[in-house]
C-alpha positions in Angstrom: -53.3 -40.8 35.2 -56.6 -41.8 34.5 -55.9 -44.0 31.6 -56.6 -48.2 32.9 -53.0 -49.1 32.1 -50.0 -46.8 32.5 -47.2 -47.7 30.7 -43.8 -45.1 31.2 -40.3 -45.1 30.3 -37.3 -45.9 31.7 -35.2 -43.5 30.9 -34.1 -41.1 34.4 -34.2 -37.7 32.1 -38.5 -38.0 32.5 -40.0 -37.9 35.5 -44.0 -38.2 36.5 -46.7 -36.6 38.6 -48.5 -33.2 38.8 -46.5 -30.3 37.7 -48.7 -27.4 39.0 -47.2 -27.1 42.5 -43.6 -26.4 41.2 -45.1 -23.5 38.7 -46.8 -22.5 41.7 -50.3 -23.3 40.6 -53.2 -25.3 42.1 -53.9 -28.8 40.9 -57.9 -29.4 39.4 -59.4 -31.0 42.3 -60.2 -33.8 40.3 -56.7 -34.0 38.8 -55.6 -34.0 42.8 -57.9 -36.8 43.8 -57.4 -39.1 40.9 -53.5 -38.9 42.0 -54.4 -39.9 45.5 -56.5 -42.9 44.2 -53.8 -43.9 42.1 -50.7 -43.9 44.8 -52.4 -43.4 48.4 -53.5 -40.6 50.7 -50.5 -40.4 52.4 -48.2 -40.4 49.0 -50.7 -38.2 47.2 -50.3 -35.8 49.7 -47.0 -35.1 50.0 -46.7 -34.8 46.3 -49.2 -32.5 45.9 -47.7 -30.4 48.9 -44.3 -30.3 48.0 -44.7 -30.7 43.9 -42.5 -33.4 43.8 -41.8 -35.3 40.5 -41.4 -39.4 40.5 -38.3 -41.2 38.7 -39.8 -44.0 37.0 -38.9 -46.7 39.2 -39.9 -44.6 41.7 -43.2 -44.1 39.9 -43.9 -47.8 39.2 -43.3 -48.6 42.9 -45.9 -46.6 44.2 -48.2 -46.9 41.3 -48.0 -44.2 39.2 -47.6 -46.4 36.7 -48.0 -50.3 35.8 -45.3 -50.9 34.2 -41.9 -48.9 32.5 -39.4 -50.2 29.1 -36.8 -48.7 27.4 -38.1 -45.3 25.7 -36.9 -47.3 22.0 -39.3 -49.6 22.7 -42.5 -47.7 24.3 -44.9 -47.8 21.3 -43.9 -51.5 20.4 -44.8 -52.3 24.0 -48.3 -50.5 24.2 -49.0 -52.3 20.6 -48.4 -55.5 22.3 -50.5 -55.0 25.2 -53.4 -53.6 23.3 -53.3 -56.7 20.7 -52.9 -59.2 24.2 -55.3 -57.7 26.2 -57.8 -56.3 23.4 -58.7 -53.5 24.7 -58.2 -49.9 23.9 -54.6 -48.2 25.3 -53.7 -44.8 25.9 -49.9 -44.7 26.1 -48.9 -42.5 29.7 -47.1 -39.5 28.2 -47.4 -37.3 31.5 -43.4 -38.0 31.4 -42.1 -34.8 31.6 -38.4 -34.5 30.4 -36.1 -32.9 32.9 -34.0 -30.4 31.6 
């Protein structure tokens, strides 16, 4: 989450967002704070209350992420955005795969 570009994929099997609540563990405050920067107070919130896990459509429309593709073509993406943009990317791989 505290990368300056998230880039997910769209595959429904992978969902984002903090995975401490569910497992019944606090989140780091900073972990907690950067998550309610990145989607809103309101948003943040909730998800940190409840633990819930974004879809990635659902993710990219509050702003979890900047922008999902096809899993097949993830690293071929992030290539391309790191060549256009020349800067350095770090590929958003807090995906978790739902089992």
């Amino acid at each position: 989450m505290a990368c300056d570009y998230r880039i997910g994929s769209n595959n429904p099997k992978y969902v984002a967002g903090l995975s401490e609540t569910p497992a019944g563990l606090v989140a780091p405050k900073w972990l907690a704070q950067t998550l309610i920067d990145r989607v809103g107070r309101r948003v943040g919130e909730e998800a940190l209350l409840f633990g819930t896990l974004f879809k990635p459509h659902e993710a990219l429309e509050i702003g979890l992420v900047d922008q999902i593709c096809p899993t097949e073509e993830l690293i071929s993406e992030a290539g391309t955005f790191k060549i256009s943009k020349r800067k350095t990317l770090t590929i958003f791989l807090h995906f978790r795969k739902v089992h």
